[in-house]
Structure formats: structure tokens, C-alpha cells
C-alpha positions as CSV (number, residue, x, y, z in Angstrom):
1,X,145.9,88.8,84.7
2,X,145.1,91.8,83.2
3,X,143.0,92.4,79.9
4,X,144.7,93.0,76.6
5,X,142.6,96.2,76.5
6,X,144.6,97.1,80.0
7,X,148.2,96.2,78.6
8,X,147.9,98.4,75.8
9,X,146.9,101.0,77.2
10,X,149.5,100.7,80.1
11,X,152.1,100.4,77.5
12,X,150.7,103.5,75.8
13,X,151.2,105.7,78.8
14,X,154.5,103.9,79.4
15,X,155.5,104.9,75.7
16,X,154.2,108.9,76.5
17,X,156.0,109.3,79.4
18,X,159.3,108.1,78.0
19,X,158.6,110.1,75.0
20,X,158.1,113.5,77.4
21,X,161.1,113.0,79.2
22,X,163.5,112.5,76.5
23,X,162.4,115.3,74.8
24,X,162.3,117.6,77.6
25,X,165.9,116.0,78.9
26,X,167.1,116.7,75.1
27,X,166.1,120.0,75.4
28,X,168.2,123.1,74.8
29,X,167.5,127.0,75.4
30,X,169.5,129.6,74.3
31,X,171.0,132.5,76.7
32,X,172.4,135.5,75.5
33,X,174.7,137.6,78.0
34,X,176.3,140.8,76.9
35,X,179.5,139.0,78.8
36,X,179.4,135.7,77.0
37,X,177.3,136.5,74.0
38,X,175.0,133.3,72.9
39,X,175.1,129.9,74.7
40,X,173.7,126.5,74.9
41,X,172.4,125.5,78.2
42,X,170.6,122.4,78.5
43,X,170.6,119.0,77.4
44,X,171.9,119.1,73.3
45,X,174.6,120.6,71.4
46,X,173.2,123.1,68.8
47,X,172.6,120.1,65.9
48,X,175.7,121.9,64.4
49,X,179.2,121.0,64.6
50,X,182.6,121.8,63.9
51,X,182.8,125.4,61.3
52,X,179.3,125.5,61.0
53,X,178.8,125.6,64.4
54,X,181.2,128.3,65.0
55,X,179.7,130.1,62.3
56,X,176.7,130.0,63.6
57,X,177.2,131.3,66.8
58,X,179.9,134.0,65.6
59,X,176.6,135.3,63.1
60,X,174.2,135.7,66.1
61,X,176.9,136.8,68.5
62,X,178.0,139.7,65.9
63,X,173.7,140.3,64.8
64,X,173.1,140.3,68.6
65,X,176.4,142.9,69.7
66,X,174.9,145.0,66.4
67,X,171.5,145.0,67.9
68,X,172.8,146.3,71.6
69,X,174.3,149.0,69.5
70,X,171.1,149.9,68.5
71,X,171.4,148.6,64.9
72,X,168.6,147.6,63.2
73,X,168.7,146.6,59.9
74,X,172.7,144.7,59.8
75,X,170.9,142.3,62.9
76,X,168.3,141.6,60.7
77,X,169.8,140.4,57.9
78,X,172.3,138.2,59.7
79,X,169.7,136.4,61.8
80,X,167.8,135.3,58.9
81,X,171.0,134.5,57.2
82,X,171.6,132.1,60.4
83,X,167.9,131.3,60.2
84,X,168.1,130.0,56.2
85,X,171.4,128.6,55.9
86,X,171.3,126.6,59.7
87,X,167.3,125.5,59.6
88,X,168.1,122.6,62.0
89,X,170.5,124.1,64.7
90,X,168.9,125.6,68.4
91,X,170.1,128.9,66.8
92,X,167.2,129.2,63.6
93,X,164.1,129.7,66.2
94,X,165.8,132.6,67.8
95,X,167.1,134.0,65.0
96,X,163.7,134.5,63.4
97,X,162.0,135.6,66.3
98,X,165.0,138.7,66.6
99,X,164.4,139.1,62.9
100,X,160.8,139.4,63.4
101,X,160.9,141.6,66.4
102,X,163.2,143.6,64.5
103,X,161.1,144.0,61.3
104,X,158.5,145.1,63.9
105,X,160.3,148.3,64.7
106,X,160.9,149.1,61.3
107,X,156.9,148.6,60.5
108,X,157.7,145.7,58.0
109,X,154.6,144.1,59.4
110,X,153.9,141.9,56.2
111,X,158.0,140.3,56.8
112,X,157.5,140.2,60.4
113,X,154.7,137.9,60.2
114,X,156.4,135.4,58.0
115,X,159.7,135.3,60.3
116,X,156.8,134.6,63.2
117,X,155.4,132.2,61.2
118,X,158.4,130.8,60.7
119,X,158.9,130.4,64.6
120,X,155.1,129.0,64.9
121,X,155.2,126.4,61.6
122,X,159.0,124.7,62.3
123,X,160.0,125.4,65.5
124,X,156.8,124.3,67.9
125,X,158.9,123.5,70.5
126,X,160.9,126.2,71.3
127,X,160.2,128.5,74.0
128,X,159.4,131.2,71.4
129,X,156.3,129.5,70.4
């Protein structure tokens, strides 16, 4: 029979590896596609539903189309809009990181850095990170 010591510690691993693979099962990445504009592939829905959901998506679909344009400022805006008023929906990560990216062009370094830091600070598992 095994040492308390022993149990623990298998029952400590036992509890990491279910930990990792529900989190990695549960997670989601967004794909944009100038076809399809923004969708959910993976393992969650967006932690949005119903209108807010839709309004969501429609906001980074519309910033996104804007920004193939060649817009830069409009795109901005809406994707910290989406990034503010949706903080816990698969859809706030990438909207700062666009913002950010975006500021970049427009040599709003200071901005840029807090829609980063954003990204870094709430969203730690995101591929952005």
C-alpha cells in the first residue's frame, strides 16, 4: 500500500491532467475568412448568447470588412467597442489585439500598448498572448 505522501501526489497529477484537458477541450479560436467573416471553431460558444452574441459578431465582422478596405480608424473604434462592452466573450482578445495592431500604424504607440496589455493582463490564454 502506498504512502499517503504517494496518494497525494498521484491525485495531484490526476487533478492537473484533468484540469489541462478540459481547458484545452473547452477551448475556442477565432477564424476570420473574407467568405464567412468571424467564426467560432473549437470547443465553446463565444460566452455570449442570443442579441449580444449577434452583436458581437456583426461589430467585428463590419470592423473586420472596414479594415480589408483599408480603413483604419472606424475598425478601431468598433473593436474596442466589442472589446469593452463584451469583456468575457472569445471575441474581446481579438478585438484588442486588431485595435492595437491598428493604433500601431497610426503611431498611437502609448494606446497600442494598453490594448496589448489588455491582451497580456485578461486574456492569458488566448493564442494572442
Amino acid at each position: 500500500m502506498p504512502s499517503p505522501f504517494v496518494r497525494a501526489l498521484r491525485l495531484v497529477c490526476l487533478l492537473s491532467l484533468l484540469v489541462n484537458l478540459l481547458t484545452t477541450a473547452a477551448r475556442a479560436d477565432l477564424v476570420w475568412s473574407p467568405q464567412t467573416g468571424w467564426r467560432i471553431e473549437g470547443g465553446v460558444i463565444s460566452g455570449l448568447s442570443g442579441t449580444e452574441g449577434r452583436n458581437a459578431l456583426e461589430m467585428m465582422n463590419k470592423a473586420r470588412a472596414a479594415e480589408e478596405k483599408g480603413s483604419v480608424r472606424g475598425p478601431m473604434k468598433t473593436y474596442e467597442k466589442v472589446g469593452k462592452r463584451y469583456p468575457n466573450s472569445v471575441y474581446a482578445p481579438e478585438a484588442y489585439y486588431r485595435a492595437a495592431k491598428l493604433r500601431l500604424k497610426r503611431k498611437q504607440y502609448f494606446k497600442a500598448f494598453e490594448d496589448f496589455q489588455n491582451v497580456v493582463g485578461r486574456y492569458p490564454n488566448t493564442p494572442r498572448f
